[in-house]
Backbone bond lengths (Angstrom), bond angles and torsions (degrees), N, CA, C in turn:
res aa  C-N    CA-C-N  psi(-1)  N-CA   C-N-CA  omega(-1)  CA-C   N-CA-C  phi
1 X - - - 1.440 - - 1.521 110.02 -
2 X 1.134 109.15 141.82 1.515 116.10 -173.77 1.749 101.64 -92.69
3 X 1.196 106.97 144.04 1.923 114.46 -165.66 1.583 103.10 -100.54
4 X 1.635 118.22 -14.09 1.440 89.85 164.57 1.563 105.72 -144.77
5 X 1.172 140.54 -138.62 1.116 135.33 -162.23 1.967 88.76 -148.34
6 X 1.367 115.86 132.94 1.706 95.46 -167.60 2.059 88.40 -129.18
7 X 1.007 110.99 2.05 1.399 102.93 -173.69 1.613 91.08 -80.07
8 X 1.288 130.34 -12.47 1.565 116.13 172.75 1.725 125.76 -71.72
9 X 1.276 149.34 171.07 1.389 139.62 163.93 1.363 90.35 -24.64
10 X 1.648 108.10 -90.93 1.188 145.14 -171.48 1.513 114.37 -42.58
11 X 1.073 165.09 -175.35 0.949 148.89 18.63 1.347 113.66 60.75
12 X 1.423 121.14 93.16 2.100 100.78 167.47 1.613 95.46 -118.48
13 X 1.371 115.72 153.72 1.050 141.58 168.08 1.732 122.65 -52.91
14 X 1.108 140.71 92.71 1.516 111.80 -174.37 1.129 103.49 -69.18
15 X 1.219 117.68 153.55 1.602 144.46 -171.68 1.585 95.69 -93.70
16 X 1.993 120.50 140.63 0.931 109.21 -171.22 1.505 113.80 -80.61
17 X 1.384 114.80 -15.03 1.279 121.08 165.00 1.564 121.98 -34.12
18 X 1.464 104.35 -85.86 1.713 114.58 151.44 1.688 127.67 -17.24
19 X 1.266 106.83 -43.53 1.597 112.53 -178.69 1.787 106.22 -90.20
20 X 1.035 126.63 -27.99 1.318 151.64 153.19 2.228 111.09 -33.25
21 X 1.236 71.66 -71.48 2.056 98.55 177.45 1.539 87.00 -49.11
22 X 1.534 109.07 -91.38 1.523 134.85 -158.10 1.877 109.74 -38.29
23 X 1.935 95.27 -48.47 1.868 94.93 157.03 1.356 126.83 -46.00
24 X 1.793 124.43 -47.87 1.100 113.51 -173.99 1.536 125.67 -72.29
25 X 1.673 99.06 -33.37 1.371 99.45 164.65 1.288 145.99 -49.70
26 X 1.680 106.19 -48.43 1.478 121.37 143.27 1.242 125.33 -23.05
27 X 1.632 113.11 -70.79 1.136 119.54 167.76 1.875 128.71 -42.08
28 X 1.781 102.65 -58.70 1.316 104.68 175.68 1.854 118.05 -49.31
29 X 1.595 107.63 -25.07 1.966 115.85 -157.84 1.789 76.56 -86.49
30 X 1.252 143.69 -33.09 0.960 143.05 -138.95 1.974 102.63 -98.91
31 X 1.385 95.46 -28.66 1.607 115.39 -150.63 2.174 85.13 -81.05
32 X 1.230 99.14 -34.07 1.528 126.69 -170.97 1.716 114.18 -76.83
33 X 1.195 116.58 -26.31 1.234 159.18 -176.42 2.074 91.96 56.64
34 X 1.182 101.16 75.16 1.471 101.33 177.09 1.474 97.13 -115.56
35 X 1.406 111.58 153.20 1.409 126.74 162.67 1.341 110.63 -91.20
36 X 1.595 97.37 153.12 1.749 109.28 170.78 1.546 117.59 -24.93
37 X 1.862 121.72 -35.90 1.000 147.87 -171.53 1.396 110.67 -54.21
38 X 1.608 102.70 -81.21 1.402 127.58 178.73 1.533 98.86 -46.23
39 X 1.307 126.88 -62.36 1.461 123.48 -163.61 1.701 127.20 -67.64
40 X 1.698 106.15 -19.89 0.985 146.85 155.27 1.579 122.15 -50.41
41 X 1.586 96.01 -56.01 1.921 100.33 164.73 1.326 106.96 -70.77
42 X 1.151 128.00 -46.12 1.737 126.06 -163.62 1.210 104.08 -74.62
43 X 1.146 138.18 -25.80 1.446 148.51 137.13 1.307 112.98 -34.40
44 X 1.033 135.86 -92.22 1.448 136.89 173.61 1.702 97.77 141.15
45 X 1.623 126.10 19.60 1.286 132.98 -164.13 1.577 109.65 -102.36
46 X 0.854 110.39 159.83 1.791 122.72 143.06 1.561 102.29 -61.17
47 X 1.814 103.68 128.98 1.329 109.57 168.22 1.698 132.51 -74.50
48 X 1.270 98.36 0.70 1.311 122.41 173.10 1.527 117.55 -69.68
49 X 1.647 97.92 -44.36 1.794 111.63 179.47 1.509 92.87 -80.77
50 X 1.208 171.21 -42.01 1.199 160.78 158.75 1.536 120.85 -36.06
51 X 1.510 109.19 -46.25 1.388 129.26 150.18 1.497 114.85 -41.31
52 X 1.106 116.61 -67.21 2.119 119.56 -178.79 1.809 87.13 -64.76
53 X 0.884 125.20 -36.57 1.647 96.39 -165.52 0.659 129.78 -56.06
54 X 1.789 102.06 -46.36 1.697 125.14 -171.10 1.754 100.19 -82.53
55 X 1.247 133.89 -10.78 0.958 115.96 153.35 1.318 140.63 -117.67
56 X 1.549 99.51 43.26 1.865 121.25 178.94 1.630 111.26 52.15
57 X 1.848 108.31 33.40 1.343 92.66 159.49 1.801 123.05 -109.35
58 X 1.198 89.26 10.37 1.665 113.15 -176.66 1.653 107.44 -127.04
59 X 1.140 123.43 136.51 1.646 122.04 149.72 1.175 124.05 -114.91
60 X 1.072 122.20 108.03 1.803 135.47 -164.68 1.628 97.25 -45.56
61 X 1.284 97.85 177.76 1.711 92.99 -179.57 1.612 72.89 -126.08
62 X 1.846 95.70 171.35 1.342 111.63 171.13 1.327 152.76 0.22
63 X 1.665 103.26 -77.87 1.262 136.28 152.88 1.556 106.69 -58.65
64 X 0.885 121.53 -73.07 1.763 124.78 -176.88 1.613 95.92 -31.36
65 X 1.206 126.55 -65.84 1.741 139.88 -156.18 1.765 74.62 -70.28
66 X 0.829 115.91 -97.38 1.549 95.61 -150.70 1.766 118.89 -44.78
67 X 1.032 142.46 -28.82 1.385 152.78 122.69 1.511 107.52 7.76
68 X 1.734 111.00 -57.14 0.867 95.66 -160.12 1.805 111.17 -113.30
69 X 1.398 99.74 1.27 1.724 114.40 148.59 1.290 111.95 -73.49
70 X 1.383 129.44 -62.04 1.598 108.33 163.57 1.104 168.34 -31.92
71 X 1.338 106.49 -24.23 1.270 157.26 146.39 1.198 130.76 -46.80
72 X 0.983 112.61 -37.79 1.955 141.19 178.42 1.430 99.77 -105.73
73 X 1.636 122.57 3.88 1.907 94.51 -163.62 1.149 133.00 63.79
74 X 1.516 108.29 18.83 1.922 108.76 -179.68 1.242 114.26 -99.42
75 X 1.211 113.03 162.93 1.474 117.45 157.09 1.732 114.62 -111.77
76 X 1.496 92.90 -179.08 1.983 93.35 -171.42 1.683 74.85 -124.97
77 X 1.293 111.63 144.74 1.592 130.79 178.37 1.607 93.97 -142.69
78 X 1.214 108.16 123.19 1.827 126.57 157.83 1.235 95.06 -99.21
79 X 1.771 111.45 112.21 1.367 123.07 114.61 1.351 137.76 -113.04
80 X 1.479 102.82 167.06 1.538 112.98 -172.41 1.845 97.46 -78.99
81 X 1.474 108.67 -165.11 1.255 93.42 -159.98 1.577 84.42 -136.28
């Protein structure tokens, strides 16, 4: 896992939350045995932007993130801790 995010001015920190998400997804594209490719078409993306995600050089926007939980059969669950 990469510890900060560098496409900003700054330096940002990834949040373990974020690296948390981006693990399970990995995991779920992985669980499926799909490539960046496959998950990429069902997406409707460039497999390249699936590529920066999973390795914290991109952050999907909104729509994209759920796009790309849907895709896999996931859901997003908020809990407190």
């Amino acid at each position: 896992m990469r510890s900060e995010f560098m496409h900003y001015t700054k330096p940002k920190k990834v949040p373990d939350v974020w690296s948390d998400i981006v693990s399970d997804l990995v995991r779920l594209r992985n669980e499926k045995q799909w490539s960046q490719e496959e998950l990429a078409h069902r997406i409707g993306c460039n497999p390249s932007l699936v590529h920066k995600w999973e390795q914290y050089k991109r952050v999907p926007s909104g729509l994209m993130l759920s796009c790309w939980v849907e895709a896999l059969d996931g859901k997003v669950e908020i809990k407190t801790k």
